[in-house]
C-alpha positions in Angstrom: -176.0 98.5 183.2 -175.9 96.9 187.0 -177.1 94.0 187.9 -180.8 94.8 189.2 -181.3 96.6 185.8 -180.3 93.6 184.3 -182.6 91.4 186.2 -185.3 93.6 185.9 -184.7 93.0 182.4 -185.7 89.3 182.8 -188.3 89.7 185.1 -191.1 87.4 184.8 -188.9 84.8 183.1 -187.4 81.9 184.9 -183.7 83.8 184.7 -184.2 86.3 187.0 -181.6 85.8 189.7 -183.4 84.5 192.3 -184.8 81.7 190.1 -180.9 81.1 189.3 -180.6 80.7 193.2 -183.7 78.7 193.6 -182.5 76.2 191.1 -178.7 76.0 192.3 -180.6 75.4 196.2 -182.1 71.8 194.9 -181.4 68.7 195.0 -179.9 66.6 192.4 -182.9 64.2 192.6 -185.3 68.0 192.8 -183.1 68.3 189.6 -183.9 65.1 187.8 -187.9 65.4 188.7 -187.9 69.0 187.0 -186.0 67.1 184.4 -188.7 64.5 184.0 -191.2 66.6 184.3 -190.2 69.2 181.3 -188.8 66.3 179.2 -192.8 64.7 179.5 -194.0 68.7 178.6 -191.7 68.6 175.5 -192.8 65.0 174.7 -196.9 65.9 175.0 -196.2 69.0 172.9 -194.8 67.6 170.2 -191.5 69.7 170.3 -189.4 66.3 170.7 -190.6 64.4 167.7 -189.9 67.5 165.8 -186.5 68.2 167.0 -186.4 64.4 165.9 -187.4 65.2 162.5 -185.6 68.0 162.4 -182.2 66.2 163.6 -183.1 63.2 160.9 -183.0 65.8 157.9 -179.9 67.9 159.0 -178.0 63.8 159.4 -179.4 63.0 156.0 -178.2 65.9 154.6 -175.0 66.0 155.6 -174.7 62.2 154.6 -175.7 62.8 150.8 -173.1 63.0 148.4 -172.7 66.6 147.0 
């Protein structure tokens, strides 16, 4: 499979190459304002508190005597 088939795989997603290129073309503070921004979106959505729980049960599992 080349390349462009690859990428035409991915089209519409935030992988296809040019997005790759877009992303290695910012800035590290660019970087750390996407970073803010999607760490907010995971924060309002509720995905961070259950990665949280999530994390909690796997530490408490592997803490309890077998």
């Amino acid at each position: 499979m080349s390349t462009t088939e690859t990428e035409d795989l991915w089209r519409g997603t935030s992988d296809t190459g040019s997005a790759i290129r877009a992303r290695a073309a910012t800035t590290p503070a660019q970087r750390l304002v996407w970073l803010e921004e999607s760490l907010l979106l995971a924060q309002a959505s509720g995905a961070l508190a259950r990665d949280r729980a999530r994390r909690q049960r796997q530490a408490e599992e592997w803490a309890s005597p077998r």
